[in-house]
TORMI-389191 format. One record per residue (C-alpha): residue number from 1; chain; x, y, z. Coordinates in pm, 1 decimal, decimal comma, m for minus. Layout:
BEGIN
+-----+--------+----------+----------+----------+
: num : chaine :        u :        v :        w :
+-----+--------+----------+----------+----------+
: NUM :      A :        X :        Y :        Z :
...
+-----+--------+----------+----------+----------+
//
This chain:
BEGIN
+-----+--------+----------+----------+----------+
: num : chaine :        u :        v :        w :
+-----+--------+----------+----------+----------+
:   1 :      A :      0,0 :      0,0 :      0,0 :
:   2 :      A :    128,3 :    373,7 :   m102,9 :
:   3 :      A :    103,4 :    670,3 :     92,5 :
:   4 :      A :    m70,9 :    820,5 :   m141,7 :
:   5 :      A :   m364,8 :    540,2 :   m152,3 :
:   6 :      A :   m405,2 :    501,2 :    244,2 :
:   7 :      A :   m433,6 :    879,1 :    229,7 :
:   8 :      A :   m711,4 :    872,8 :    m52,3 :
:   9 :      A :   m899,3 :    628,2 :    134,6 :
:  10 :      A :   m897,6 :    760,8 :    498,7 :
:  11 :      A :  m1139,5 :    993,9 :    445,6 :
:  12 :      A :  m1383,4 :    782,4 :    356,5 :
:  13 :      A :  m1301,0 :    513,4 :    644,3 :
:  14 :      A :  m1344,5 :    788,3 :    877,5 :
:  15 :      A :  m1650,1 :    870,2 :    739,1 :
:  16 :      A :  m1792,0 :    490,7 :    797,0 :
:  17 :      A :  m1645,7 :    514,7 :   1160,6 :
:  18 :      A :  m1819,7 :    786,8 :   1263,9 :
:  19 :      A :  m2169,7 :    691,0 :   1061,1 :
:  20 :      A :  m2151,1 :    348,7 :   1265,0 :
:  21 :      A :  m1995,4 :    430,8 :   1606,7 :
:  22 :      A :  m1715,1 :    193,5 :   1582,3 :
:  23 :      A :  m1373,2 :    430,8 :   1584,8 :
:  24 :      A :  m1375,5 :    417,2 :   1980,8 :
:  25 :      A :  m1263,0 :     77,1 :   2090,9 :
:  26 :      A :   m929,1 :     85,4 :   2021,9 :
:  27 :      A :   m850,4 :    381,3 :   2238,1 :
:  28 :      A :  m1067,2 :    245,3 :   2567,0 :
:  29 :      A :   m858,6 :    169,4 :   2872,1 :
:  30 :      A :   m836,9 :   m132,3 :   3078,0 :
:  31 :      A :  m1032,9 :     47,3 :   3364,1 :
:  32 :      A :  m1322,2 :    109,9 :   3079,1 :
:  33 :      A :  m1354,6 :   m225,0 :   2966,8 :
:  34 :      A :  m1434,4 :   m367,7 :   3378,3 :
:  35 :      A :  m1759,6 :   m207,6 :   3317,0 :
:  36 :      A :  m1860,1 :   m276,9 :   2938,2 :
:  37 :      A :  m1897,3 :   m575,8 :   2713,5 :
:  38 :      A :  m1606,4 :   m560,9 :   2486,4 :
:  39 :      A :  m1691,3 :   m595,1 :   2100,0 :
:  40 :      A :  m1424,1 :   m756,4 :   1849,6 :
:  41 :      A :  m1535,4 :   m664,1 :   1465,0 :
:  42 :      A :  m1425,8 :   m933,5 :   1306,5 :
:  43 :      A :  m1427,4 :   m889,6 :    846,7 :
:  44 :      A :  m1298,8 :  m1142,6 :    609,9 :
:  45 :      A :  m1378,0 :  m1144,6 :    233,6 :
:  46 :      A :  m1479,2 :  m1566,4 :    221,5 :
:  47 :      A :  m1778,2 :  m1730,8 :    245,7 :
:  48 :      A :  m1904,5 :  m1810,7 :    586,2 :
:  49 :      A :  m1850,2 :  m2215,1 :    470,8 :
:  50 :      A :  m1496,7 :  m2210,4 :    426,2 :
:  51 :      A :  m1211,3 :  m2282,4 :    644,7 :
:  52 :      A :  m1155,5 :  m1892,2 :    743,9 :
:  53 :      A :  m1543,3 :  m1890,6 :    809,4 :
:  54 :      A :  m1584,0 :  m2171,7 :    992,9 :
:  55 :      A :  m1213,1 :  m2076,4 :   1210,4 :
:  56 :      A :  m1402,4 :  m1740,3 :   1255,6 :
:  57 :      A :  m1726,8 :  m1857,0 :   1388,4 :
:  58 :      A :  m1547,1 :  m2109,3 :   1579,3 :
:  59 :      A :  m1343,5 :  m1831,0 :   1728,0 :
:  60 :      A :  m1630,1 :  m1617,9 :   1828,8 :
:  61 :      A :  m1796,8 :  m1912,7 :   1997,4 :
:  62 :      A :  m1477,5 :  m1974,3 :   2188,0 :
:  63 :      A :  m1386,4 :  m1622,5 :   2286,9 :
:  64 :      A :  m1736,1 :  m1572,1 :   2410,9 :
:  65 :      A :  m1755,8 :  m1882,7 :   2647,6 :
:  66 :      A :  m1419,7 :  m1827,7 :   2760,0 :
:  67 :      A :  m1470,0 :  m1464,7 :   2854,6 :
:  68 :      A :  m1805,0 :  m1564,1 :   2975,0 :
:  69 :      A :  m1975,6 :  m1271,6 :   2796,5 :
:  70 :      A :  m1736,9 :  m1018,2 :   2861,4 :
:  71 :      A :  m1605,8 :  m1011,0 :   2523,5 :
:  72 :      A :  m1872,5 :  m1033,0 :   2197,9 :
:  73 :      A :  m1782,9 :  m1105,1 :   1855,5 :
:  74 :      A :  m1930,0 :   m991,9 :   1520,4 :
:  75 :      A :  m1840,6 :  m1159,2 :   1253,8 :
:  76 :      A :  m1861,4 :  m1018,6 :    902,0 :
:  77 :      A :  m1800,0 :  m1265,3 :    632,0 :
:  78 :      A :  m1806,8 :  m1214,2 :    219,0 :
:  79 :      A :  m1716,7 :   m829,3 :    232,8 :
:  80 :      A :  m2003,7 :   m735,2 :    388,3 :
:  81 :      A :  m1765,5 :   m460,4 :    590,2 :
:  82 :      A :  m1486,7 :   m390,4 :    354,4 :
:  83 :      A :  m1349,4 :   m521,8 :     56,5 :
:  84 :      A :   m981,2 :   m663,9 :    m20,0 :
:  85 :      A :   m780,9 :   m333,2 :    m76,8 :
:  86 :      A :   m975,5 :   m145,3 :    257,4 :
:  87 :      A :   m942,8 :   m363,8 :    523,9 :
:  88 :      A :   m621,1 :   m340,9 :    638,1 :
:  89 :      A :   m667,7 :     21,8 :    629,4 :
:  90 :      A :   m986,4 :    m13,9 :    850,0 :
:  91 :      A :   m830,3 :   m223,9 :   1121,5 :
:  92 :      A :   m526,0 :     18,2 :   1114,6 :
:  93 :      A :   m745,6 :    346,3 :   1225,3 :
:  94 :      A :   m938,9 :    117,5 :   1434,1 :
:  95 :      A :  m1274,5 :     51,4 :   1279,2 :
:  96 :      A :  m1258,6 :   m309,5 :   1286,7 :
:  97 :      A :  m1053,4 :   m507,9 :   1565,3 :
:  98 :      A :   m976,0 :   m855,5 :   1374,0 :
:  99 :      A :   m907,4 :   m999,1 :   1010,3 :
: 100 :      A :   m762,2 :  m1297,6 :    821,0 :
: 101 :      A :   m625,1 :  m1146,0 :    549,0 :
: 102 :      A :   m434,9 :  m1360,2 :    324,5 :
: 103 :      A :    m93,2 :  m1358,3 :    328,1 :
: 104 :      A :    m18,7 :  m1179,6 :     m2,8 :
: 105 :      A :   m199,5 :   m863,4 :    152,0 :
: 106 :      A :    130,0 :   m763,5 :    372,0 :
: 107 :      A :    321,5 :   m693,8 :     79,6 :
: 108 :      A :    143,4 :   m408,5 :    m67,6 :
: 109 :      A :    133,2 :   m286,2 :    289,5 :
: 110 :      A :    491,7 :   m266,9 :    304,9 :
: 111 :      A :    580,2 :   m578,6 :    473,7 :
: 112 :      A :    730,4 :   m740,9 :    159,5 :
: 113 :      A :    867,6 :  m1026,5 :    296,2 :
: 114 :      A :    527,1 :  m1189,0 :    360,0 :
: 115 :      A :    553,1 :  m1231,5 :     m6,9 :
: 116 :      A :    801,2 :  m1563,3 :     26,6 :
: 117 :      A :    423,5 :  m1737,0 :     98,6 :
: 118 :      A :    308,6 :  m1673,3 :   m258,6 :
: 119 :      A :    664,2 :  m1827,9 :   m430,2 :
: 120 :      A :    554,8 :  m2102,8 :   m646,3 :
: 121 :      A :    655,4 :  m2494,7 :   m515,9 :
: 122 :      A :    802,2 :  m2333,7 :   m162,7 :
: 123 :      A :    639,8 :  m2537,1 :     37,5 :
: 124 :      A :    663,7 :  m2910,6 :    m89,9 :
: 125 :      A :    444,7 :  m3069,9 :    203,6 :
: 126 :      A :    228,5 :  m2965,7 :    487,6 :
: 127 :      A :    516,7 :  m3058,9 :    737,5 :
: 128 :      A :    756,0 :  m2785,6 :    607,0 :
: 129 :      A :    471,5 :  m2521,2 :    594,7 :
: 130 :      A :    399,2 :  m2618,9 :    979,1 :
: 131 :      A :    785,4 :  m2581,3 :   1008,3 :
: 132 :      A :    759,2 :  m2276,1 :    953,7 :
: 133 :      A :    462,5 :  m2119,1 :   1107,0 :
: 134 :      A :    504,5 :  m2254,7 :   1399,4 :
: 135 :      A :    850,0 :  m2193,6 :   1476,1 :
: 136 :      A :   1044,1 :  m1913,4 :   1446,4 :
: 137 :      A :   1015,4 :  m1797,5 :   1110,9 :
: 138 :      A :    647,5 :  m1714,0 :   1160,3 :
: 139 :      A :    719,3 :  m1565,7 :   1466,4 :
: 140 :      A :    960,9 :  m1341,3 :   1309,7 :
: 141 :      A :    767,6 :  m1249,0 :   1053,8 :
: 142 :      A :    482,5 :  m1168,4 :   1278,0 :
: 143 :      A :    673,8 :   m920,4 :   1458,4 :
: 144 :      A :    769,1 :   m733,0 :   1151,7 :
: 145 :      A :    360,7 :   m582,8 :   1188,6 :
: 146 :      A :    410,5 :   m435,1 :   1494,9 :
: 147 :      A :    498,7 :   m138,3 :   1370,7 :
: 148 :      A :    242,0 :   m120,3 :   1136,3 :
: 149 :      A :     m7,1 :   m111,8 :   1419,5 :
: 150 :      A :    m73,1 :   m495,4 :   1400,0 :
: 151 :      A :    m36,1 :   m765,4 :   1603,2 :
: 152 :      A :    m49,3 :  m1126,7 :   1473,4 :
: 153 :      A :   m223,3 :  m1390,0 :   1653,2 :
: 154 :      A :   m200,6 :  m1705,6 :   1424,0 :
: 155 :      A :   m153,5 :  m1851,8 :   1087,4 :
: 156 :      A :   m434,0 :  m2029,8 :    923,7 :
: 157 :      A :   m486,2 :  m2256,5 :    672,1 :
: 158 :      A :   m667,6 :  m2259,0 :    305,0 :
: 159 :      A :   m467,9 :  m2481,3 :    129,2 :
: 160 :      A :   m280,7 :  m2539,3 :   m199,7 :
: 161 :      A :   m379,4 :  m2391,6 :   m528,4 :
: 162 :      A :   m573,5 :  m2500,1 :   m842,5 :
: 163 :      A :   m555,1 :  m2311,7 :  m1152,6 :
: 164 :      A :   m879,2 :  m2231,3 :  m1310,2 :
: 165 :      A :   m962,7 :  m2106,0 :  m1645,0 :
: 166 :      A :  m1181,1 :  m2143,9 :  m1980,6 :
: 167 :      A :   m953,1 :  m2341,8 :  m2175,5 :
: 168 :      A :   m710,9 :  m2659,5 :  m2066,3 :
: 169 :      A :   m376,7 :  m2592,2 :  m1829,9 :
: 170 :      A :   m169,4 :  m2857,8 :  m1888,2 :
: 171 :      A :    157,3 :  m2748,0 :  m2044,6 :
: 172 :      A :    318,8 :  m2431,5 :  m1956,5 :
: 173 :      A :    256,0 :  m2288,2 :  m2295,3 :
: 174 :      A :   m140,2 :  m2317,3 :  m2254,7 :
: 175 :      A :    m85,0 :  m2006,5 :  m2016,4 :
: 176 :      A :     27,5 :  m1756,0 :  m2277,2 :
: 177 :      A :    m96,2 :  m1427,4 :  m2315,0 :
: 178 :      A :   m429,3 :  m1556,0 :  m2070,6 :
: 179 :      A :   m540,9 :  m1262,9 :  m1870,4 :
: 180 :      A :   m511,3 :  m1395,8 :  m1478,8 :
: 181 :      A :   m679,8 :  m1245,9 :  m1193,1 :
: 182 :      A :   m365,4 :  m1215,8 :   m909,9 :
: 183 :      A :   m394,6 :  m1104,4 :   m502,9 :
: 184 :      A :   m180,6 :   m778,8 :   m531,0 :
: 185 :      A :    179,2 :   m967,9 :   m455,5 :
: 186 :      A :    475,5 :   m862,1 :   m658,4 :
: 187 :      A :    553,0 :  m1194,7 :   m683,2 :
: 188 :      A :    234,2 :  m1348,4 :   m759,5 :
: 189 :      A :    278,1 :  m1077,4 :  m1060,9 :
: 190 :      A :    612,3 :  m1267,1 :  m1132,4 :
: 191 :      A :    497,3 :  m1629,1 :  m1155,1 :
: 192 :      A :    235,4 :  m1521,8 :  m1430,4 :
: 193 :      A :    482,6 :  m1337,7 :  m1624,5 :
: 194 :      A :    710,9 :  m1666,4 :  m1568,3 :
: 195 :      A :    406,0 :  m1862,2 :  m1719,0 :
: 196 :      A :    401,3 :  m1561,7 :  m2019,1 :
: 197 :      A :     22,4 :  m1474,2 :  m1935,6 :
: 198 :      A :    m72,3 :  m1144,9 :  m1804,1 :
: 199 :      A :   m116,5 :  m1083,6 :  m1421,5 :
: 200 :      A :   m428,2 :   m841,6 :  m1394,5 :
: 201 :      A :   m514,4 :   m746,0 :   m981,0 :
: 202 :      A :   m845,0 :   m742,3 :   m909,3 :
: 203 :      A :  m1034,7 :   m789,5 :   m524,4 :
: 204 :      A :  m1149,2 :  m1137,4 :   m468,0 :
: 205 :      A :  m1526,1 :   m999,5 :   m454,8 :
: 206 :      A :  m1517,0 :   m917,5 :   m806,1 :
: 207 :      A :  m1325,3 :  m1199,4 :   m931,5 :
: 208 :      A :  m1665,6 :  m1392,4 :  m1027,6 :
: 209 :      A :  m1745,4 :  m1092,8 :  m1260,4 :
: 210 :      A :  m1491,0 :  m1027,6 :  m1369,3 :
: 211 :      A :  m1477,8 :  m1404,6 :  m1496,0 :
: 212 :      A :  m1831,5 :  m1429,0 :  m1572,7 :
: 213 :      A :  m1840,2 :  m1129,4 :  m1855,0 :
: 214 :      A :  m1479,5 :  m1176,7 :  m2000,8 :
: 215 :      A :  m1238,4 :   m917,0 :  m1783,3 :
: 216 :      A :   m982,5 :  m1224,4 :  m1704,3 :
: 217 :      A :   m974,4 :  m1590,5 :  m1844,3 :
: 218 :      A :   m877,9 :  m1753,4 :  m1512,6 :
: 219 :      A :   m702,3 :  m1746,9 :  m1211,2 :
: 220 :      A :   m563,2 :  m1943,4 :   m940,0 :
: 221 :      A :   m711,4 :  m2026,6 :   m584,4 :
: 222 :      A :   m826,1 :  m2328,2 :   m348,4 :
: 223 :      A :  m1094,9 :  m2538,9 :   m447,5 :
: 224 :      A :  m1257,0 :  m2444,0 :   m167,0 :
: 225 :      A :  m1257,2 :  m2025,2 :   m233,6 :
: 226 :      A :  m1331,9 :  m2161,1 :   m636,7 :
: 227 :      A :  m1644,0 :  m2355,5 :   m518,4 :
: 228 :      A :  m1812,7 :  m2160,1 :   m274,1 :
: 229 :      A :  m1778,6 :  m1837,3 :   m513,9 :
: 230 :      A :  m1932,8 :  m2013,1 :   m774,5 :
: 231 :      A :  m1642,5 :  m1964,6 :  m1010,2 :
: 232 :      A :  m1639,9 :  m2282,4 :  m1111,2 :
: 233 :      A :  m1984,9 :  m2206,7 :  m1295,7 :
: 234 :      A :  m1756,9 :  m1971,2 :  m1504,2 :
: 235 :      A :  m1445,5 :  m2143,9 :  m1568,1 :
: 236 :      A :  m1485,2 :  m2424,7 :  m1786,5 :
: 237 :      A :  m1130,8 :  m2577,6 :  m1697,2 :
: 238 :      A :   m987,0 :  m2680,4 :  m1342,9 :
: 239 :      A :   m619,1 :  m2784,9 :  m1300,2 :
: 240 :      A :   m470,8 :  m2963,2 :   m986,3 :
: 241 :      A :   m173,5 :  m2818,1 :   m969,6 :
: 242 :      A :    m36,5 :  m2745,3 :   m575,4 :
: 243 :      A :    190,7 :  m2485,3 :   m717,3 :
: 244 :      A :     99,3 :  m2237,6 :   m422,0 :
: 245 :      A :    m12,4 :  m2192,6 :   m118,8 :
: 246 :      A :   m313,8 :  m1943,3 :     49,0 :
: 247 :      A :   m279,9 :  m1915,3 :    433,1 :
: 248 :      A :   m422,8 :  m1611,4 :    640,7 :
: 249 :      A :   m236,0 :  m1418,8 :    910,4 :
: 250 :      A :   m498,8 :  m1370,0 :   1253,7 :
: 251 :      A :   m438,6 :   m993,6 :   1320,0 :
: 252 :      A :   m557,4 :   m745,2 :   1532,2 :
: 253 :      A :   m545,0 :   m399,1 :   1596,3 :
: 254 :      A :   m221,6 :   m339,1 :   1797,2 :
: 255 :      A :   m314,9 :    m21,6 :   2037,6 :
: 256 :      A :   m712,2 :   m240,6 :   2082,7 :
: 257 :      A :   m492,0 :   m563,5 :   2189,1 :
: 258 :      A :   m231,9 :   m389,5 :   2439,1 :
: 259 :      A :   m532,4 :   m228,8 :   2577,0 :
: 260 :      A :   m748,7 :   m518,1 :   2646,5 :
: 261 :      A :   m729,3 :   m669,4 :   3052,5 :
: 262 :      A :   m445,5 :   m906,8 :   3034,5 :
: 263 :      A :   m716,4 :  m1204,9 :   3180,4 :
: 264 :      A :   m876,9 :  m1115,9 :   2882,8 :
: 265 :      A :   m557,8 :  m1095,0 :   2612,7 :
: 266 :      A :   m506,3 :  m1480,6 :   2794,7 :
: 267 :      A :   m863,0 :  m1621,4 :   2773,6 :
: 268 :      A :   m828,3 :  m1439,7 :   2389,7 :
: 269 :      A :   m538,3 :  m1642,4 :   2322,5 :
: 270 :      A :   m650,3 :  m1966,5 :   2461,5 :
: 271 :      A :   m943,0 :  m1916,4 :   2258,3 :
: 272 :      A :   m773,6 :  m1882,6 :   1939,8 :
: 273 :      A :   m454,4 :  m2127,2 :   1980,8 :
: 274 :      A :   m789,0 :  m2345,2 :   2011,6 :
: 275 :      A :   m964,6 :  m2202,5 :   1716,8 :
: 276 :      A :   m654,1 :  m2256,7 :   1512,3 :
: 277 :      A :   m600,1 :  m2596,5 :   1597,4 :
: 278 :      A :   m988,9 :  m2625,7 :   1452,6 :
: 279 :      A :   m968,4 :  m2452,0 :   1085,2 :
: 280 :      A :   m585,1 :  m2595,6 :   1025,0 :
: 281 :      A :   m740,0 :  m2949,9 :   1079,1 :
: 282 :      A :  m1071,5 :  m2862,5 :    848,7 :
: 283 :      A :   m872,1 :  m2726,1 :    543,2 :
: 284 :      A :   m784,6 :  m3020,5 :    401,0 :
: 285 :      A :  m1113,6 :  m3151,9 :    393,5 :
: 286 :      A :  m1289,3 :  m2879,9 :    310,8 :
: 287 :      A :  m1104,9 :  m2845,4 :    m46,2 :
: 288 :      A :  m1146,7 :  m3238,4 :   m110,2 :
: 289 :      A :  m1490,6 :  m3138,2 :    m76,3 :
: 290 :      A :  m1508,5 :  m2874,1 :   m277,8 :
: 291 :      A :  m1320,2 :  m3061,7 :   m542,7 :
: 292 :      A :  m1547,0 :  m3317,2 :   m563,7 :
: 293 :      A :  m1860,0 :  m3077,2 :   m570,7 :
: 294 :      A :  m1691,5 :  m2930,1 :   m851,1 :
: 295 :      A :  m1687,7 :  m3237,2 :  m1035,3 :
: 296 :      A :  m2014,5 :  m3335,8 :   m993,2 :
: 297 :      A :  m2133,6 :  m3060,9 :  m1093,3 :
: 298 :      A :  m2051,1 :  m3117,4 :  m1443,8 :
: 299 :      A :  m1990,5 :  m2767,1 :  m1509,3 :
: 300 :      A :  m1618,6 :  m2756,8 :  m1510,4 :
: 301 :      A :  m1329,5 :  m3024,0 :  m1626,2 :
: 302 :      A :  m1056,8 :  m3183,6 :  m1369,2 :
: 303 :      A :   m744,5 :  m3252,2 :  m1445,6 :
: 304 :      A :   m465,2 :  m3376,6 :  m1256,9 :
: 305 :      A :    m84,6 :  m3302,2 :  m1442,9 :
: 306 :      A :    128,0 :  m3572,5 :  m1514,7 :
: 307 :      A :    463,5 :  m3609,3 :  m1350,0 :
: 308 :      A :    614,5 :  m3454,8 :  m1667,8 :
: 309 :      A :    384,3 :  m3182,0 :  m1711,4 :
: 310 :      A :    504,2 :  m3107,8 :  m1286,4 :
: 311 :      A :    796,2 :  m3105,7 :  m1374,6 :
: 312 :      A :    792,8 :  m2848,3 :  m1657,3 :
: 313 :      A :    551,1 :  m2620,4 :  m1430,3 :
: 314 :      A :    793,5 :  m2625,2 :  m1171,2 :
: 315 :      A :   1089,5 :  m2556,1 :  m1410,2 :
: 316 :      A :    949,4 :  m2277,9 :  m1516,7 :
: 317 :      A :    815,7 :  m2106,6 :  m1157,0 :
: 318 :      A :   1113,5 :  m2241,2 :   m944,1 :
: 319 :      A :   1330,4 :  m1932,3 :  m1144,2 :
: 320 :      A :   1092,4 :  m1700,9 :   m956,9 :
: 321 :      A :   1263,1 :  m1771,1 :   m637,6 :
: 322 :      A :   1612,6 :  m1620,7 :   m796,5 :
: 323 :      A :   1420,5 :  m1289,4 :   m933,4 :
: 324 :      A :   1225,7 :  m1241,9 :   m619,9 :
: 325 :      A :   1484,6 :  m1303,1 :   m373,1 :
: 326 :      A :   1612,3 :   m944,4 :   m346,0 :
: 327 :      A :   1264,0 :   m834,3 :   m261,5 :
: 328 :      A :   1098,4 :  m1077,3 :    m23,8 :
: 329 :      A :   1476,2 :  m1141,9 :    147,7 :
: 330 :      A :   1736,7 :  m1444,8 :     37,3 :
: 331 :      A :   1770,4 :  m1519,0 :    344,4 :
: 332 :      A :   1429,9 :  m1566,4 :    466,6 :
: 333 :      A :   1391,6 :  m1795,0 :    119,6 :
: 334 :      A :   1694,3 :  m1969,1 :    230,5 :
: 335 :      A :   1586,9 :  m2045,9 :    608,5 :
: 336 :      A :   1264,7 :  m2188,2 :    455,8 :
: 337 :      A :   1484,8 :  m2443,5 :    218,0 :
: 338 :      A :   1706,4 :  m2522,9 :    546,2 :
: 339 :      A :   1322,3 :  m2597,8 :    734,1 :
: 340 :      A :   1272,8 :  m2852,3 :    437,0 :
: 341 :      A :   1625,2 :  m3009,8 :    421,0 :
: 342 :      A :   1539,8 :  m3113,0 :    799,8 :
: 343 :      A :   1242,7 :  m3231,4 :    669,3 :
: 344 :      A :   1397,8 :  m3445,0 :    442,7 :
: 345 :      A :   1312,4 :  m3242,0 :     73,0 :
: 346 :      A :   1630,2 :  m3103,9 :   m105,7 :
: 347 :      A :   1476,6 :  m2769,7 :   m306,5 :
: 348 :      A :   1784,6 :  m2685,3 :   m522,2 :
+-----+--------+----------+----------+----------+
//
């Protein structure tokens, strides 16, 4: 995100947090919050029947038993509150407490290392992914928001990526010139260039569109984002692929979190380690799910690459690494390799 477009935007933020009362919270005191119910505004941009809207309502329902009331959360799934490119704005002056943005959204924020998640073929099984979540490269990277005004609670899962589109994907050349709806990641730019189509950024709301009247000829996502958006009723061609990876970051507002009642910041915590635990463990299913809804349907075509097409895919996006590496960080790319070596997968 620019200067220039947090400035253009503020305004009209502002404008929403005065209209619905909400600009406040994050500047009440620990005495303030003994005698009120505290209210956490939780947005995402998914469908309430997907792994971040199922973690979400499983969160609320956690937080509120745990905090016996004290603490209420709303829960605002699909957009309803703000779209892709104004939420982390919102949560930075305060109007909403909590999100689950994808990963790729800390790059245009300024936080380009968060990037390394959207390298093609980084992560080459679940166990190096958890590698590095949970230990100390998450943990790192998490504290790298702080002074953005954001405080990171947890990674959560979506899954690995399918490519979708209205014509096959099977060899690398199939890709050329298609128009490809991309998250706004430098790097997610950069694989689709490697692939010779043309990266267009749009915000997940209007990818359906977008798809439906022509703007892009396909893009990539989890079979669980393509089926419960209904793309798959646009895109006559599915490819499972596992070239990437979608995972959220759990943030909240920084100054609304230090100033909660530490009981509360513990229950809060206990709550979501909890919740976590929950939507990592659905994921999985979830997208087997939704790929087999999307087959049944009858609407769109499966296909599964050979071990030789793989191969040539990951020939081609593995040189994204090298181009990328002086902006997401060499080094952060390289501690992620040495988390696979332990795990037993050689990347080079």
């Amino acid at each position: 995100m620019t200067i220039k477009t947090f400035s253009s935007t503020r305004r009209a933020i502002q404008a929403a947090i005065a209209m619905a009362g909400l600009g406040t919270l994050a500047l009440h005191s620990p005495l303030s919050y003994a005698q009120q119910q505290i209210v956490i505004k939780f947005s995402h941009v998914v469908a309430n029947d997907t792994p971040k809207g199922k973690g979400a309502e499983r969160f609320k329902e956690l937080a509120e038993k745990a905090t016996k009331g004290r603490v209420k959360v709303e829960v605002y799934p699909n957009s309803t509150l703000y779209k892709d490119k104004e939420e982390l704005e919102a949560l930075q002056l305060g109007s909403v407490q909590m999100l689950a943005p994808s990963l790729a959204k800390f790059g245009p924020l300024g936080v380009k290392e968060y990037e390394v998640f959207d390298l093609p073929y980084i992560f080459p099984n679940t166990t190096v992914l958890k590698r590095v979540t949970e230990g100390p490269v998450g943990q790192s990277l998490f504290q790298k928001l702080e002074s953005k005004g954001i405080k990171g609670l947890a990674y959560w899962d979506n899954g690995m990526k399918v490519m979708t589109a209205n014509k096959p994907l099977h060899k690398v050349s199939d890709f050329r010139a298609l128009k490809m709806r991309i998250q706004s990641s430098k790097v997610l730019d950069e694989q689709f260039r490697a692939l010779k189509a043309n990266p267009q950024v749009l915000a997940f709301s209007e990818v359906y569109t977008a798809m439906q009247t022509g703007v892009v000829d396909g893009s990539e996502n989890t079979p669980s984002n393509v089926y419960t958006q209904k793309m798959h009723e646009v895109q006559s061609n599915l490819t499972v692929s596992d070239h990437g990876y979608i995972g959220y970051a759990v943030i909240v507002n920084k100054k609304f979190w230090d100033s909660l009642p530490a009981d509360v910041r513990t229950q809060l915590e206990g709550a979501m380690k909890e919740a976590t635990v929950y939507a990592n463990t659905i994921a999985q299913k979830e997208n087997d799910d939704a790929l087999a809804a999307i087959k049944a349907s009858g609407k769109t075509k499966v296909y599964y690459l050979s071990d030789e097409e793989k191969t040539e895919w990951r020939k081609a996006l593995m040189t994204v690494h090298k181009s990328m590496a002086p902006r997401v960080g060499k080094d952060l790319i390289d501690a992620i390799y040495k988390e696979s070596e332990a795990a037993g997968v050689k990347m080079n």
